[in-house]
Every structure is written in C-alpha cells, then in structure tokens.
C-alpha positions as CSV (number, residue, x, y, z in Angstrom):
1,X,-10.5,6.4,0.8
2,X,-8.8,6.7,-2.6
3,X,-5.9,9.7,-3.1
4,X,-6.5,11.3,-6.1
5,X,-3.2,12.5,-7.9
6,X,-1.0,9.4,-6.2
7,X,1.1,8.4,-8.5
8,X,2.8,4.7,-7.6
9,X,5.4,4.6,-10.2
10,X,6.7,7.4,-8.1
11,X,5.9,6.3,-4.8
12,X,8.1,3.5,-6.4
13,X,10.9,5.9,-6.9
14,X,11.0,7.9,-4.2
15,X,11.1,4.6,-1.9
16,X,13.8,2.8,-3.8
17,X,16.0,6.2,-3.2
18,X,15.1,6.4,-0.2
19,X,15.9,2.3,1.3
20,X,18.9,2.7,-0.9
21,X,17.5,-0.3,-2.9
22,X,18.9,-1.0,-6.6
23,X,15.4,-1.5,-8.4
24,X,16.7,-2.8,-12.5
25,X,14.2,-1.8,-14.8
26,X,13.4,-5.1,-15.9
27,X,11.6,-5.5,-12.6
28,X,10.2,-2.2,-11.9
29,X,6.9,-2.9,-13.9
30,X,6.5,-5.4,-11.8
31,X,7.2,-3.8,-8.9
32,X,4.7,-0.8,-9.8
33,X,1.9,-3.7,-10.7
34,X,2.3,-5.2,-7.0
35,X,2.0,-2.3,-5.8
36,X,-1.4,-0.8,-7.6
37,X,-2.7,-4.3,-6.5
38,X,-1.4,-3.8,-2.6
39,X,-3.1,-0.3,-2.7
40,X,-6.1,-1.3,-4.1
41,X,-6.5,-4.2,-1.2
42,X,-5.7,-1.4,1.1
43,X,-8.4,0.7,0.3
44,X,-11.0,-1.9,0.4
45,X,-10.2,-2.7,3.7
46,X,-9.4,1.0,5.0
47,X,-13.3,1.5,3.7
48,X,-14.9,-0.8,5.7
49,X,-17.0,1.0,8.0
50,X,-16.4,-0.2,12.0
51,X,-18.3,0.8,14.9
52,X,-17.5,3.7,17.0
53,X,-18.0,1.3,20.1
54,X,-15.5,-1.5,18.9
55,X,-12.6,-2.5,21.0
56,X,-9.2,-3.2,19.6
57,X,-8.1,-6.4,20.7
58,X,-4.7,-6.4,22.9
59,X,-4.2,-10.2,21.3
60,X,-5.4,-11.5,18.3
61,X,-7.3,-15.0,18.4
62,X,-8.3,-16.8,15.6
C-alpha cells in the first residue's frame, strides 16, 4: 500500500511545525532518511495479507 506523490521531506516539515519542534538543518537529512526507512518497514508490514477470520488479541503473549 505505497502513496504515490508522498513527499517525507515534507511530511518532515509539516510535523516539526506542527510539535513545535526546532529541527537544525544539520539533522534534518537524517531525520528524512529515518523516516523513508520507517515508511518503508511500514508498508511491508501494512501488505501482509491476514485472514478475514483472524481475531485480534486483547493481550499479547510472546
């Protein structure tokens, strides 16, 4: 389930403004890369099919 047209730098951005949060430049390359990495995790999982007959569990057991 990739966006097309999402842009992270800006996602960047807009949630910096937004938390109020002082993001230097020197780190915000960085911040964008960890980001790109997190969304690409995301969608790997988010893709994995699941049954329509799975429960969700009310405590998690490992």
């Amino acid at each position: 389930m990739k966006r097309e047209g999402f842009d992270v730098g800006e996602y960047v951005t807009q949630m910096a403004l937004l938390l109020d949060l002082e993001l230097r430049d020197e780190y915000r390359d960085s911040v964008v890369a960890n980001f790109e990495r997190i969304r690409a995790i995301a969608n790997l999982v988010n893709s994995f099919p699941l049954p329509e007959e799975i429960e969700v569990a009310p405590v998690f057991e490992p």
